[in-house]
N, C-alpha and C positions, 0 to 999 in steps of 0.2 A: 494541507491542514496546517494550523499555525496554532502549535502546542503553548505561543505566549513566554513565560519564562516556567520553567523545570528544576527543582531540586534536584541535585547531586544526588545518584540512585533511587530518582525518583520513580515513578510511573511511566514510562516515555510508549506507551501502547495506545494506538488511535485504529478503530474500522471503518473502511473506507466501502459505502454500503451502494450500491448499483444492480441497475434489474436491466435485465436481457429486454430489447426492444424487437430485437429481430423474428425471423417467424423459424428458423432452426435451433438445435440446442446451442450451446457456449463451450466450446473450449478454450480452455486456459491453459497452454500448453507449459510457461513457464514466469515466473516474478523474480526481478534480478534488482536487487539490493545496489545500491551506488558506493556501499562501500561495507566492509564488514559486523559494521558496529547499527547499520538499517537490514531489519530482518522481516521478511515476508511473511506470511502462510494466505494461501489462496485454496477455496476450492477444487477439487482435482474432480469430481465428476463432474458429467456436463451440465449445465444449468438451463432448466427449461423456458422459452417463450413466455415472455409475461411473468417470469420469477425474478425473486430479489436473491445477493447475496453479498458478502461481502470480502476484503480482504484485508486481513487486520497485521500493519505494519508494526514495529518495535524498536523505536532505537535504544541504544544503549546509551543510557543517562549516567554513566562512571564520568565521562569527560566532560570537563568543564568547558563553555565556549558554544559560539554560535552553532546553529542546527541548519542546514541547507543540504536535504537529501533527495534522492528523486528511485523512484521505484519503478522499471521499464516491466511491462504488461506484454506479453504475444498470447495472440489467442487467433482464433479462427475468422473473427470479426469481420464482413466484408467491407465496409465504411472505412474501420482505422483497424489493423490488425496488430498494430504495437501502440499503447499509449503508458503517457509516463504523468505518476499520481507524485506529488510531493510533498515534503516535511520541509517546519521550518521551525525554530522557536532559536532560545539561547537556554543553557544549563547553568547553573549558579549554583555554589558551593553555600 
């Protein structure tokens, strides 16, 4: 996702929306932030066949300066079991 430019304690929350293709549930075992200041929250129960859901990242917009984050995915997936979503923007004071 590409947030553009971001005010200094601004809004820096984006959901990143995805529907299970597969024919078993989804797990999502764990979402690891690239560094402390990009914050996860995912799903924790399994996500049914045919269902959407999402996982809404957060960075923290205190710091001034370009945005280049990356969010690593493990889940159960048989295709890709780790995939990585990413942020991008610049903060401005």
């Amino acid at each position: 996702h590409d947030y553009g430019t971001l005010k200094q304690h601004g809004d820096g929350a984006y959901e990143f929306s995805f529907k299970n293709s597969g024919t078993v549930p989804l797990l999502i075992s764990e979402c690891i932030g690239s560094c402390g200041c990009t914050v996860p929250v995912w799903p924790r129960e399994p996500i049914a066949p045919g269902t959407t859901a999402t996982i809404k990242v957060t960075y923290d917009t205190k710091r001034i300066g370009v945005i280049n984050k990356s969010v690593t995915i493990k889940s159960n997936a048989v295709n890709a079991p780790t995939k990585i979503i990413r942020i991008k923007g610049e903060v401005k004071a």
